[in-house]
mmCIF file of the C-alpha atoms, coordinates in Angstrom:
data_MODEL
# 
_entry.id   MODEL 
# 
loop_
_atom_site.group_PDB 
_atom_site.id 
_atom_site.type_symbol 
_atom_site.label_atom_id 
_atom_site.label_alt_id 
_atom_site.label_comp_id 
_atom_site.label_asym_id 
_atom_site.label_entity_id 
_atom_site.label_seq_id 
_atom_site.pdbx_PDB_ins_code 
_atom_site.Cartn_x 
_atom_site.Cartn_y 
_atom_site.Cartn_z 
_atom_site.occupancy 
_atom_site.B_iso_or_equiv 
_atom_site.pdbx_formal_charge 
_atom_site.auth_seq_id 
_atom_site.auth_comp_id 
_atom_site.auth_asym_id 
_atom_site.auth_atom_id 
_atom_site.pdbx_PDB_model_num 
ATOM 1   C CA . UNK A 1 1   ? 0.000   0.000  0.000   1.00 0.00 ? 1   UNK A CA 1 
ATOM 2   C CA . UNK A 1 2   ? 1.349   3.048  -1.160  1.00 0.00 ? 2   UNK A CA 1 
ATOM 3   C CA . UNK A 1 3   ? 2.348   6.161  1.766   1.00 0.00 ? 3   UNK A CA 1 
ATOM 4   C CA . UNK A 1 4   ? -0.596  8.142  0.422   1.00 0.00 ? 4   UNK A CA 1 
ATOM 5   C CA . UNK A 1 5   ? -3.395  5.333  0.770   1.00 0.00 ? 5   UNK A CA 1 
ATOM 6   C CA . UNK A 1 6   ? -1.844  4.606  4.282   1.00 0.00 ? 6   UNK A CA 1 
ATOM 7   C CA . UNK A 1 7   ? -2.911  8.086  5.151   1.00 0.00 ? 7   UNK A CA 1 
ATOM 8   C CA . UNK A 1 8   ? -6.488  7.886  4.000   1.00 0.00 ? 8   UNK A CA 1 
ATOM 9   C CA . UNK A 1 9   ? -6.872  4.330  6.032   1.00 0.00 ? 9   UNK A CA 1 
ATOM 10  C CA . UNK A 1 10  ? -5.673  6.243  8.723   1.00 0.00 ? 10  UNK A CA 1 
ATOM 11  C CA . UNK A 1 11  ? -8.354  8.977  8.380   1.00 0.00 ? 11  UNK A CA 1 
ATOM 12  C CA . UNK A 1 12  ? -10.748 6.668  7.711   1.00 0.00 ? 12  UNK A CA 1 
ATOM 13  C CA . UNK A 1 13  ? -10.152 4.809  10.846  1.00 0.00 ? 13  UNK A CA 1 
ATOM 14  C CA . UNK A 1 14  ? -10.117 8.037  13.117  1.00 0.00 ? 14  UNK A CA 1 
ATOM 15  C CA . UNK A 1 15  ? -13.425 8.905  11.592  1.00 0.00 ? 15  UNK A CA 1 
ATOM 16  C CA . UNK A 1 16  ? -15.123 5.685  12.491  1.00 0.00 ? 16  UNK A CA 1 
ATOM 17  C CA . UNK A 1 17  ? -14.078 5.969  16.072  1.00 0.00 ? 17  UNK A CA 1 
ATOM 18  C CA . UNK A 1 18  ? -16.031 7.783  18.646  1.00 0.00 ? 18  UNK A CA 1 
ATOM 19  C CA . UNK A 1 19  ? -14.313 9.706  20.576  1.00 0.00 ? 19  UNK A CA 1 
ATOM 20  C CA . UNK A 1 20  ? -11.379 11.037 18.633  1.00 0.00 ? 20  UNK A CA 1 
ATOM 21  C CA . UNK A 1 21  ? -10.817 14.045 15.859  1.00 0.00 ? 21  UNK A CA 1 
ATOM 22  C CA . UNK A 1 22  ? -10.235 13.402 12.564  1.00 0.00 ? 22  UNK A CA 1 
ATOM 23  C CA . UNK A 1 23  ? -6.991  15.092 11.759  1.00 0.00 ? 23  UNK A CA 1 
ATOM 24  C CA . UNK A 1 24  ? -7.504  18.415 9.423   1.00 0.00 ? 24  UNK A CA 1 
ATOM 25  C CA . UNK A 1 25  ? -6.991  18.203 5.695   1.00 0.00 ? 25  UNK A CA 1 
ATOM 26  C CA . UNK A 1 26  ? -7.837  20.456 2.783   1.00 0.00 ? 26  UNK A CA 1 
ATOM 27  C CA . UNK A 1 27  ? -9.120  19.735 -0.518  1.00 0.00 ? 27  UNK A CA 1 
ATOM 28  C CA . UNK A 1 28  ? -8.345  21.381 -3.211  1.00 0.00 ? 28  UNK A CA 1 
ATOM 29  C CA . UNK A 1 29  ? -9.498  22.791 -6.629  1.00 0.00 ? 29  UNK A CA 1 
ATOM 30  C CA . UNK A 1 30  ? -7.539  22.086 -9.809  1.00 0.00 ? 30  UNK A CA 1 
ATOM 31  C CA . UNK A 1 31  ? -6.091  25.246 -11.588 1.00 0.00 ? 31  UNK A CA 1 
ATOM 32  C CA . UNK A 1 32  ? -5.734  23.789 -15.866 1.00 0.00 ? 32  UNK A CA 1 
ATOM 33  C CA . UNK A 1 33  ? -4.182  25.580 -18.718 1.00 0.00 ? 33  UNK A CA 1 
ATOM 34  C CA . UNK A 1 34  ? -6.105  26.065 -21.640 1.00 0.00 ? 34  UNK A CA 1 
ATOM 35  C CA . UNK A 1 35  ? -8.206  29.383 -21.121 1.00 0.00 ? 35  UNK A CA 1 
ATOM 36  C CA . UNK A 1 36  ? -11.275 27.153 -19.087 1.00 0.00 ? 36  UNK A CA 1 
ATOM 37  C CA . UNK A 1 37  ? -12.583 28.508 -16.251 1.00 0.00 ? 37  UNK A CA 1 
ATOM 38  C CA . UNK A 1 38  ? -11.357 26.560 -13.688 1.00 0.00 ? 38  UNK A CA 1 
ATOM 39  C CA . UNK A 1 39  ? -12.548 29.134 -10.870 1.00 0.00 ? 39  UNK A CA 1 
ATOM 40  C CA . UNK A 1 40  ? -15.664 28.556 -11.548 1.00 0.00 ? 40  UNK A CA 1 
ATOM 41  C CA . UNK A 1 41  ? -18.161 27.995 -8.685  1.00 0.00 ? 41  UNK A CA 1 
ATOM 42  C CA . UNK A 1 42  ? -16.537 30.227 -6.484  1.00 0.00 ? 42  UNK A CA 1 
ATOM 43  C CA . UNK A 1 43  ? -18.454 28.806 -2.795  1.00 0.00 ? 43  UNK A CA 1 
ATOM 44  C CA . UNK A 1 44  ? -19.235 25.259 -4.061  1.00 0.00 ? 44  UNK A CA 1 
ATOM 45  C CA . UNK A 1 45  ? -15.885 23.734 -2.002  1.00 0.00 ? 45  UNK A CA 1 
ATOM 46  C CA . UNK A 1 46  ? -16.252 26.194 1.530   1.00 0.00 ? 46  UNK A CA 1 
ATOM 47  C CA . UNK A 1 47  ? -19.735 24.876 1.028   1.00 0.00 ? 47  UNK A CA 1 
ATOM 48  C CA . UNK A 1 48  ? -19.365 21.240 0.780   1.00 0.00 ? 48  UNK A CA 1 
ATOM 49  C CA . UNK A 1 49  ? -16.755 21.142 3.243   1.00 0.00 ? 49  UNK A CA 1 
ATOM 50  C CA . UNK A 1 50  ? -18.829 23.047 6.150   1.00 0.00 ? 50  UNK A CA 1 
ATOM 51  C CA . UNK A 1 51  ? -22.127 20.375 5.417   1.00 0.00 ? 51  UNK A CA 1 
ATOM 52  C CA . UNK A 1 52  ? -19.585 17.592 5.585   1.00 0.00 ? 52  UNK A CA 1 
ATOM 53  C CA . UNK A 1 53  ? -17.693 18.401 8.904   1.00 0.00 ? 53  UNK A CA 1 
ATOM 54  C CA . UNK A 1 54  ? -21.287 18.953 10.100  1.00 0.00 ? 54  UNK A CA 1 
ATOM 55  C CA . UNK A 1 55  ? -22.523 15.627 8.955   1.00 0.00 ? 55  UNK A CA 1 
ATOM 56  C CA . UNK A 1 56  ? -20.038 13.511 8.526   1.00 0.00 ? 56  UNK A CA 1 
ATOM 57  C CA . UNK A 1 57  ? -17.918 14.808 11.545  1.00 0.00 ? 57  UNK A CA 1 
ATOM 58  C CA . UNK A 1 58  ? -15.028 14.926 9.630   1.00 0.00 ? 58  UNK A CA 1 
ATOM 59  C CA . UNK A 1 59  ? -12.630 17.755 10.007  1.00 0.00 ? 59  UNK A CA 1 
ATOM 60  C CA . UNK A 1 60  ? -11.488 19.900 7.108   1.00 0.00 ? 60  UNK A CA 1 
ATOM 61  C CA . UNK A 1 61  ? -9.716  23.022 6.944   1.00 0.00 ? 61  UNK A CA 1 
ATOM 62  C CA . UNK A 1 62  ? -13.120 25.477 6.175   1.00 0.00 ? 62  UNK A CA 1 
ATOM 63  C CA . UNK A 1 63  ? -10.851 26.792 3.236   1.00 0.00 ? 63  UNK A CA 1 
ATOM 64  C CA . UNK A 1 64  ? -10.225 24.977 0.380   1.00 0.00 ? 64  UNK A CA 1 
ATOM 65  C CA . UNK A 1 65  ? -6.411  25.503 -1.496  1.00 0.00 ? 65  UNK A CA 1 
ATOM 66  C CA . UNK A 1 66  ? -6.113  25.515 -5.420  1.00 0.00 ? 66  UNK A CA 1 
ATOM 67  C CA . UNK A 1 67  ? -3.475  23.475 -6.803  1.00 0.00 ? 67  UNK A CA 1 
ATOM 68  C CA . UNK A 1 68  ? -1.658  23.323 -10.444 1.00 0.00 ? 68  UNK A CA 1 
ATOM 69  C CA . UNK A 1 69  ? -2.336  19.658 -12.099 1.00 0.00 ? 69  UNK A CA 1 
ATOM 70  C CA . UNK A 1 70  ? 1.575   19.589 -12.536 1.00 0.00 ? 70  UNK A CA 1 
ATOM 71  C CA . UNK A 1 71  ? 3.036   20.827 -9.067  1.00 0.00 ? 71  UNK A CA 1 
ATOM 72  C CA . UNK A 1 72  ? 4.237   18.417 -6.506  1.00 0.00 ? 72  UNK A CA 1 
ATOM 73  C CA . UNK A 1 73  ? 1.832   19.968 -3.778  1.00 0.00 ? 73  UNK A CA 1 
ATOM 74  C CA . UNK A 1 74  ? -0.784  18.271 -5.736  1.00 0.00 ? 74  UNK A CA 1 
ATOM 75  C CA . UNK A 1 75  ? 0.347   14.825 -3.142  1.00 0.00 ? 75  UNK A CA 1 
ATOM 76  C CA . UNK A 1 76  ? -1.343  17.033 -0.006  1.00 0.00 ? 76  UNK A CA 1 
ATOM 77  C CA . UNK A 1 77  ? -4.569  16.754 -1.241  1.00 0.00 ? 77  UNK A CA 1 
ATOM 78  C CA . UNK A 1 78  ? -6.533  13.095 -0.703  1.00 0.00 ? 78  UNK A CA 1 
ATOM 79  C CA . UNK A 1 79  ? -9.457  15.366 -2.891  1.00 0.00 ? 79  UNK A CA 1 
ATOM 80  C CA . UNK A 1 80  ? -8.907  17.150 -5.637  1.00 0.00 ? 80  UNK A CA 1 
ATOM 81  C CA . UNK A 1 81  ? -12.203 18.947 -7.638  1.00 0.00 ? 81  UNK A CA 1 
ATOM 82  C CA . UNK A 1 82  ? -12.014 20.593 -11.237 1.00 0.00 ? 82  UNK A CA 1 
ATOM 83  C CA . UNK A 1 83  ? -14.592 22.076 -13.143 1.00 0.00 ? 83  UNK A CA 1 
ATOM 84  C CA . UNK A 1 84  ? -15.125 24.777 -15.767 1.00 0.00 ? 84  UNK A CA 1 
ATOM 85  C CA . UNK A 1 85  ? -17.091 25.272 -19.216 1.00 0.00 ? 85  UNK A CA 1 
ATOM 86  C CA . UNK A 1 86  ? -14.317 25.751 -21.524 1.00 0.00 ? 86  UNK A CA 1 
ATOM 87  C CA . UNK A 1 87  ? -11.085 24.785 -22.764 1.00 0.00 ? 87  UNK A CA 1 
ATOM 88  C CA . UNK A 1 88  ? -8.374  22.285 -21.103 1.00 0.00 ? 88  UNK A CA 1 
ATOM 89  C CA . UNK A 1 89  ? -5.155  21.477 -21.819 1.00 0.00 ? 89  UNK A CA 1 
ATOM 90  C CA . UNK A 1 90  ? -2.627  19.044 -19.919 1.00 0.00 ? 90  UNK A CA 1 
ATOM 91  C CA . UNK A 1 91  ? 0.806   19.170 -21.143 1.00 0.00 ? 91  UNK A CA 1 
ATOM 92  C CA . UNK A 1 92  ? 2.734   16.120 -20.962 1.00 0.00 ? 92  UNK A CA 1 
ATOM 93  C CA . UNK A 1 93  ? 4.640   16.361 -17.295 1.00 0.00 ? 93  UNK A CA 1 
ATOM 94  C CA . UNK A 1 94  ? 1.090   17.658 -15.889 1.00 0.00 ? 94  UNK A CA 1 
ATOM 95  C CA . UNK A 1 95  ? -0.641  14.774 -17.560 1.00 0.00 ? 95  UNK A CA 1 
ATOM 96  C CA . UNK A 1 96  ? 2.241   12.544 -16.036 1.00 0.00 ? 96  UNK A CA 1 
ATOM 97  C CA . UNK A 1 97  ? 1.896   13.976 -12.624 1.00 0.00 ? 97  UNK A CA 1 
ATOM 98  C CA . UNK A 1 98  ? -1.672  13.335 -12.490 1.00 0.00 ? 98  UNK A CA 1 
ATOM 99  C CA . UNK A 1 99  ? -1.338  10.038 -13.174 1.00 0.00 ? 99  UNK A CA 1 
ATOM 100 C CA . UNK A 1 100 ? 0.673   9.550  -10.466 1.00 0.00 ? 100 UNK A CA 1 
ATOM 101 C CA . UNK A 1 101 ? -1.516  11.443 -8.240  1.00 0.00 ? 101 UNK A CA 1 
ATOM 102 C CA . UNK A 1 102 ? -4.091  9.185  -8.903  1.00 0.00 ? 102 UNK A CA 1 
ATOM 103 C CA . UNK A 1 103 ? -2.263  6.047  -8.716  1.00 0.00 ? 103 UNK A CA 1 
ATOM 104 C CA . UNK A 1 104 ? -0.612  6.897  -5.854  1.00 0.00 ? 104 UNK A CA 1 
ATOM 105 C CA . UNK A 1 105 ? -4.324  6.896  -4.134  1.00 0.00 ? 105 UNK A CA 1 
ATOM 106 C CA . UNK A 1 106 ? -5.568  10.743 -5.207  1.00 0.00 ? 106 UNK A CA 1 
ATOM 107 C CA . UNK A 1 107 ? -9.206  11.392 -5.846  1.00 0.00 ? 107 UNK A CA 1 
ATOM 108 C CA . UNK A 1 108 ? -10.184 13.555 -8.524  1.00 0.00 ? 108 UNK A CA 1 
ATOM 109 C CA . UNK A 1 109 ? -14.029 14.747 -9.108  1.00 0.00 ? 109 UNK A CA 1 
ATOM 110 C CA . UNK A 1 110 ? -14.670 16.104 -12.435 1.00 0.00 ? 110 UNK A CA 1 
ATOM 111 C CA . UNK A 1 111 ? -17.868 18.376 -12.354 1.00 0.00 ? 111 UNK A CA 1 
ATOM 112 C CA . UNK A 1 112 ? -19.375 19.578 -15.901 1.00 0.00 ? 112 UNK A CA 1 
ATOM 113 C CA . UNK A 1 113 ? -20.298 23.062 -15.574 1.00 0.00 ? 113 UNK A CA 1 
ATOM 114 C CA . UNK A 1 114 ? -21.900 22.878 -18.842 1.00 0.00 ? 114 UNK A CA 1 
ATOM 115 C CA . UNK A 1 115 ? -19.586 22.816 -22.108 1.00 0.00 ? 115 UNK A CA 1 
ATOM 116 C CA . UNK A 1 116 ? -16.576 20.732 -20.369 1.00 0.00 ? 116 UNK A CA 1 
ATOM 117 C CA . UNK A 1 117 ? -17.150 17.447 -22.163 1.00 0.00 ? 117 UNK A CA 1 
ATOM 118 C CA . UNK A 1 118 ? -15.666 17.688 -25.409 1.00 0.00 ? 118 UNK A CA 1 
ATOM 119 C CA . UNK A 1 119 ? -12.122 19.099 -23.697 1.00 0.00 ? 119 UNK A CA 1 
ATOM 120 C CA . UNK A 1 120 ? -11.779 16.881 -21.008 1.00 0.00 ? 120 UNK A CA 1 
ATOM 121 C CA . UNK A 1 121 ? -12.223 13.868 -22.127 1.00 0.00 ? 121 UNK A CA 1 
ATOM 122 C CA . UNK A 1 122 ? -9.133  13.995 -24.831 1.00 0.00 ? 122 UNK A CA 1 
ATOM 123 C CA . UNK A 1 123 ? -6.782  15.634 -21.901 1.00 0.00 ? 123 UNK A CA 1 
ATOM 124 C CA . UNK A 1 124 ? -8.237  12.541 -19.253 1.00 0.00 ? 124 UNK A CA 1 
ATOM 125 C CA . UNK A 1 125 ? -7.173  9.813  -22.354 1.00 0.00 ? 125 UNK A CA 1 
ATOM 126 C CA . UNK A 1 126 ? -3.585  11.651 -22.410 1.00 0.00 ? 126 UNK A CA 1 
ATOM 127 C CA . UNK A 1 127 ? -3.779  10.777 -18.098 1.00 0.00 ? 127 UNK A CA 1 
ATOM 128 C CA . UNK A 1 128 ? -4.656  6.863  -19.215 1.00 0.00 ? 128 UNK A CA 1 
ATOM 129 C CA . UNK A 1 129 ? -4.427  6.276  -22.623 1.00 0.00 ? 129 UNK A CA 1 
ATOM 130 C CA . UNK A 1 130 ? -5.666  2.952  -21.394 1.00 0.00 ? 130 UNK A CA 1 
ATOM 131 C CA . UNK A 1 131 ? -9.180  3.394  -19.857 1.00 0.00 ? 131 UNK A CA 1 
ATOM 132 C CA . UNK A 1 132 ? -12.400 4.801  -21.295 1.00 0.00 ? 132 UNK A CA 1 
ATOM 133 C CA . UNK A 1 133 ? -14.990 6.717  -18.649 1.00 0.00 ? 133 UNK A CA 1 
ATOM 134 C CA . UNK A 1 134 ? -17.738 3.707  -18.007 1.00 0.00 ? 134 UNK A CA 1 
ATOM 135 C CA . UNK A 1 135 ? -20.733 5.268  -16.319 1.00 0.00 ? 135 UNK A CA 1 
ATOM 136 C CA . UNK A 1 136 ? -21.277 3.709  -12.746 1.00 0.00 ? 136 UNK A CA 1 
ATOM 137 C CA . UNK A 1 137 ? -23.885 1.888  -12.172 1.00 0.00 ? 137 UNK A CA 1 
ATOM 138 C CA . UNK A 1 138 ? -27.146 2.657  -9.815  1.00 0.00 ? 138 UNK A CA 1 
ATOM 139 C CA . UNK A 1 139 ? -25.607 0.447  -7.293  1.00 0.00 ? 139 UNK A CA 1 
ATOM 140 C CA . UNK A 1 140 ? -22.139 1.602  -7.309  1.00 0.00 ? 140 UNK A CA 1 
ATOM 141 C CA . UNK A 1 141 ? -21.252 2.408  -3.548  1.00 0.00 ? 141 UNK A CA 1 
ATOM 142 C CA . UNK A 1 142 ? -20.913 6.043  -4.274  1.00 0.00 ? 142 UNK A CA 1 
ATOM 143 C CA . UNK A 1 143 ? -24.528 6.535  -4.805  1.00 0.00 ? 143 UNK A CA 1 
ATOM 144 C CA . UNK A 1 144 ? -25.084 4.154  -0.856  1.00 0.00 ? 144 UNK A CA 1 
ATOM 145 C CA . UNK A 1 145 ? -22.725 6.098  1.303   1.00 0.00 ? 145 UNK A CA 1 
ATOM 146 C CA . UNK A 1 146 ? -24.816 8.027  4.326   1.00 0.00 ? 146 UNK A CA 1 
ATOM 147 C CA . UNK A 1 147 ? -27.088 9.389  2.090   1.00 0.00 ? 147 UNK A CA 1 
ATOM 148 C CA . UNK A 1 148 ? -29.115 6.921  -0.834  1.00 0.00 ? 148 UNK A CA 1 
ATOM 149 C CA . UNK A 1 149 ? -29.099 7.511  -4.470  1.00 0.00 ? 149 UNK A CA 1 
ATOM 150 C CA . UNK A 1 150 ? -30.764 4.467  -5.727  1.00 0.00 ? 150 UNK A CA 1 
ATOM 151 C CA . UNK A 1 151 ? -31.534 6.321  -8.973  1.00 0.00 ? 151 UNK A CA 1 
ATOM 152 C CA . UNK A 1 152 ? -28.098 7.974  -9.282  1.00 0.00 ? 152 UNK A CA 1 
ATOM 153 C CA . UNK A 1 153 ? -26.607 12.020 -9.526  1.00 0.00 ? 153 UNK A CA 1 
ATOM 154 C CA . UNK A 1 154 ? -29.811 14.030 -8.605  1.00 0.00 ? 154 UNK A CA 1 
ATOM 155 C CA . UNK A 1 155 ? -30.493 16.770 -11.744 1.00 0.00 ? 155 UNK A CA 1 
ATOM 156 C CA . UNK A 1 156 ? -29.310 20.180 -10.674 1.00 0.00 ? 156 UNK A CA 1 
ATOM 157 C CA . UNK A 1 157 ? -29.303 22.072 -13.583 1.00 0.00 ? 157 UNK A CA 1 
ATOM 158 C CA . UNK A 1 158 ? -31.057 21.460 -16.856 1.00 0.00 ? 158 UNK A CA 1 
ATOM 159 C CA . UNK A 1 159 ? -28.998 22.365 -19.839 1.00 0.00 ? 159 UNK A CA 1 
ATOM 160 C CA . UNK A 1 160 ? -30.102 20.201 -22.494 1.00 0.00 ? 160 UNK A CA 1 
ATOM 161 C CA . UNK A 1 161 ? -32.837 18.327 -20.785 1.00 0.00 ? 161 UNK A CA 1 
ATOM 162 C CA . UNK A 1 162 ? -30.597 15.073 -20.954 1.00 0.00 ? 162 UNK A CA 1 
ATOM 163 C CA . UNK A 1 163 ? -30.358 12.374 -17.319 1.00 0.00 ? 163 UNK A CA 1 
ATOM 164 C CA . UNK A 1 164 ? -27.753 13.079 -15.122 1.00 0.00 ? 164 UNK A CA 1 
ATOM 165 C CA . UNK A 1 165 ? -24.814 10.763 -15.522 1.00 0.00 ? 165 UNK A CA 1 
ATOM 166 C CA . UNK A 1 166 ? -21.705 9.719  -13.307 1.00 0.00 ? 166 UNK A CA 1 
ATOM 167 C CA . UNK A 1 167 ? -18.795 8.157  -15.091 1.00 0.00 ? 167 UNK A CA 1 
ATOM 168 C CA . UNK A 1 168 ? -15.862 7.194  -13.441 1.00 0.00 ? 168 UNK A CA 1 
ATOM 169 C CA . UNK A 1 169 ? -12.101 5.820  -14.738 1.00 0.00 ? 169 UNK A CA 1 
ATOM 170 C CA . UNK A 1 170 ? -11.045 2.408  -12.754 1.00 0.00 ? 170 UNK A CA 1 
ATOM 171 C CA . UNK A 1 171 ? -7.807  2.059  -12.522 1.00 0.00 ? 171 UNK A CA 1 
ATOM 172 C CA . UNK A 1 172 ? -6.980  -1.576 -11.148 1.00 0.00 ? 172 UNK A CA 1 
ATOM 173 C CA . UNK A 1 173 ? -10.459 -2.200 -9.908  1.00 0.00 ? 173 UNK A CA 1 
ATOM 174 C CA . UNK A 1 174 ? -10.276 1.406  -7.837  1.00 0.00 ? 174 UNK A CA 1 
ATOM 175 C CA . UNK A 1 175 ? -12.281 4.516  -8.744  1.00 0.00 ? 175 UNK A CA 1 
ATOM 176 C CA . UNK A 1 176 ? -9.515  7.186  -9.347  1.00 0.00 ? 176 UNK A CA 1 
ATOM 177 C CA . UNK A 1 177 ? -11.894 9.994  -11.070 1.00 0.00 ? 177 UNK A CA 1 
ATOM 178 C CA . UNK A 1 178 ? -15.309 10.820 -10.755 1.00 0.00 ? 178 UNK A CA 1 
ATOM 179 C CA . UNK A 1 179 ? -17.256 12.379 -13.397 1.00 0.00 ? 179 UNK A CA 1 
ATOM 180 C CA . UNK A 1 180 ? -20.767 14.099 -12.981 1.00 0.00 ? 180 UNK A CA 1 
ATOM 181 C CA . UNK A 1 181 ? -21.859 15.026 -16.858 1.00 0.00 ? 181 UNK A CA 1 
ATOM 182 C CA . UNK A 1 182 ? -24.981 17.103 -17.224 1.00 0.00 ? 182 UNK A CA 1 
ATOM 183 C CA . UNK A 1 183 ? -25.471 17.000 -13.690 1.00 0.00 ? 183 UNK A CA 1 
ATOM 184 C CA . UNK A 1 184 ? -23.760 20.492 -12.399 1.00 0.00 ? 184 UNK A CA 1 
ATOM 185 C CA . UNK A 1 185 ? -22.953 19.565 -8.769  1.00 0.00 ? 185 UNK A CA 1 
ATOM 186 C CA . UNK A 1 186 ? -20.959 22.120 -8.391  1.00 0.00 ? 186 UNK A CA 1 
ATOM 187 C CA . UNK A 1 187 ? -23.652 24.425 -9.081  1.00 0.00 ? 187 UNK A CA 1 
ATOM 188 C CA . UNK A 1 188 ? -25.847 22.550 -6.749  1.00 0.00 ? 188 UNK A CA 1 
ATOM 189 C CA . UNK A 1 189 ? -23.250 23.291 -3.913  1.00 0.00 ? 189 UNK A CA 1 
ATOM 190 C CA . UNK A 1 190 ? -22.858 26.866 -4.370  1.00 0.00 ? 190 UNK A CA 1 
ATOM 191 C CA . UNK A 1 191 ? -24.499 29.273 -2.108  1.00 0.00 ? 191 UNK A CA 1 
ATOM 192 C CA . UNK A 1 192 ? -28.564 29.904 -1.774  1.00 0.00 ? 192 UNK A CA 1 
ATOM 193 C CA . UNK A 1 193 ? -29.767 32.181 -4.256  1.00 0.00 ? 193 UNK A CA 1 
ATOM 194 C CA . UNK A 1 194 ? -26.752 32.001 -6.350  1.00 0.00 ? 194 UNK A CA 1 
ATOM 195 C CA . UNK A 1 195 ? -29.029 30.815 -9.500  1.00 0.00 ? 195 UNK A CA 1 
ATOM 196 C CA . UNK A 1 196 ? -32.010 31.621 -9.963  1.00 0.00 ? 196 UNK A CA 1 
ATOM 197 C CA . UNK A 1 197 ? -34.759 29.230 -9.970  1.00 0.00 ? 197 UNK A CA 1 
ATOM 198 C CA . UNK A 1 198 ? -32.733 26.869 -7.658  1.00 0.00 ? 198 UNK A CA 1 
ATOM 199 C CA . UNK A 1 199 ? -34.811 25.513 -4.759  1.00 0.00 ? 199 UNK A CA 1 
ATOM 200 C CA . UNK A 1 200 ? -32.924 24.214 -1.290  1.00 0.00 ? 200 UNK A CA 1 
ATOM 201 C CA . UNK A 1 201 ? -34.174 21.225 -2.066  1.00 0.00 ? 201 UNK A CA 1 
ATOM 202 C CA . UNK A 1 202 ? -32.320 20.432 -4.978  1.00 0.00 ? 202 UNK A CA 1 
ATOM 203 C CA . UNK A 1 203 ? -28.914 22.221 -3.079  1.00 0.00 ? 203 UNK A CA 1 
ATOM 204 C CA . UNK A 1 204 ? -29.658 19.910 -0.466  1.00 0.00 ? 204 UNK A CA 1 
ATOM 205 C CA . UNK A 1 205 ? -29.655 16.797 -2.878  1.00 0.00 ? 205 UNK A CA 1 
ATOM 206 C CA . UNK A 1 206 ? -26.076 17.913 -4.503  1.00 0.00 ? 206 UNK A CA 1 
ATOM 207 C CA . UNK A 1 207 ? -24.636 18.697 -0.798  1.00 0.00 ? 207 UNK A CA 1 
ATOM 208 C CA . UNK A 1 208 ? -25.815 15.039 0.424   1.00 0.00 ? 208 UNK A CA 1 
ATOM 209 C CA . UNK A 1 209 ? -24.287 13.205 -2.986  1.00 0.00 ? 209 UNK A CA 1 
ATOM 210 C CA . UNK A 1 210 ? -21.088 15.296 -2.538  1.00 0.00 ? 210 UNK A CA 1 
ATOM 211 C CA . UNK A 1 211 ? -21.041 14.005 0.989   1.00 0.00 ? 211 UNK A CA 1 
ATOM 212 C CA . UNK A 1 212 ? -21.268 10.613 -0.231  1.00 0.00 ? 212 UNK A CA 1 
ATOM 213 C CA . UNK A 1 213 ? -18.243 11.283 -2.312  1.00 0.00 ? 213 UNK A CA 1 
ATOM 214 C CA . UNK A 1 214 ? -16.105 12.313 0.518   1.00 0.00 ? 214 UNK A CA 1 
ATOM 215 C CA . UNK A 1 215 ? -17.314 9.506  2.335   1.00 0.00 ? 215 UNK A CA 1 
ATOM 216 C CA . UNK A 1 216 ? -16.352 7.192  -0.928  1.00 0.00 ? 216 UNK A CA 1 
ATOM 217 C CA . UNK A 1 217 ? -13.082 8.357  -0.824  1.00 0.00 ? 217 UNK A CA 1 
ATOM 218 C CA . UNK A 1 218 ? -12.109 7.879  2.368   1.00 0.00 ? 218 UNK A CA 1 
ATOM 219 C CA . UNK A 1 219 ? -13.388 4.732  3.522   1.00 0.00 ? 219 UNK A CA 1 
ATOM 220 C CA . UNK A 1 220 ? -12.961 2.594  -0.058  1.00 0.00 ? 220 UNK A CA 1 
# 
């Protein structure tokens, strides 16, 4: 077992045990070349982090950090999120280094923003030229963490009208990269009144399944 998936048994442990605090870690968001807006959802990451440490009684730093998909601090984060509409390019050390981020036992959650598909893909196939996306199915774990999901990502946003859909890249028979496509969690974890037409009911839907994420990741 690699030094990195040592230290997520070891969180995972602490958080299963009453009477003990989870030691603090910080996730991060993933700064990409390429023009895409990679800033996007500004309070999606403060907000996801405060619901969890509330429900899940872990204990995150209440900031997150951004990180550059080729620097070495890119091994402090266990979770890593990107998202954007636009453009994304991974030159050939990044798309190295992210490999070995996520080989080495990194997490990294993909969230469409609308408009992401068609340049992420081709810069995820230069990560592993070996493995395709396959969407998850319904009973994938992910969906079964506190919170149930029988029918899969909950709809946040519209765009085109098309289901919700959560792919994911296996690498050895362990999810490595989760991928919500015409989902918009991100969106969905933003603060109230952000977008219109939102409802807390759907926010609370997208803060619950990226719960279950964080829960995913650190007790798989």
């Amino acid at each position: 077992m690699s030094k990195f998936r040592c230290i997520l048994s070891a969180f995972a442990f602490i958080m299963l045990m009453s009477g003990f605090s989870a030691p603090s870690y910080k996730i991060a968001r993933l700064k990409y070349a390429g023009g895409g807006d990679w800033y996007g959802d500004r309070t999606a990451l403060t907000n996801l982090i405060k619901f969890c440490n509330e429900n899940l009684k872990t204990n995150f730093d209440a900031d997150d950090d951004v990180v550059e998909v080729g620097s070495a601090s890119l091994f402090n984060y266990p979770f890593v999120f990107m998202t954007g509409h636009g453009n994304v390019i991974f030159s050939d050390q990044e798309a190295r280094n992210l490999r070995k981020y996520l080989t080495s036992g990194g997490f990294l959650h993909i969230d469409d923003n609308y408009g992401l598909d068609k340049f992420i893909r081709p810069q995820m196939k230069k990560v592993f030229p070996e493995l395709e996306f396959v969407e998850l199915p319904l009973n994938h774990p992910i969906y079964h963490q506190k919170y149930s999901f029988p029918n899969g990502l909950p709809k946040v946003h519209e765009h085109d009208g098309t289901r919700a859909q959560g792919f994911g890249l296996i690498y050895k028979g362990r999810l490595v990269c989760f991928y919500d496509y015409e989902c918009d969690l991100g969106n969905g974890w933003e603060d109230y009144g952000t977008y219109a037409g939102d409802t807390q009911e759907t926010r609370l839907k997208a803060l619950k399944m990226g719960a279950n994420m964080i829960q995913y990741v650190f007790t798989q």
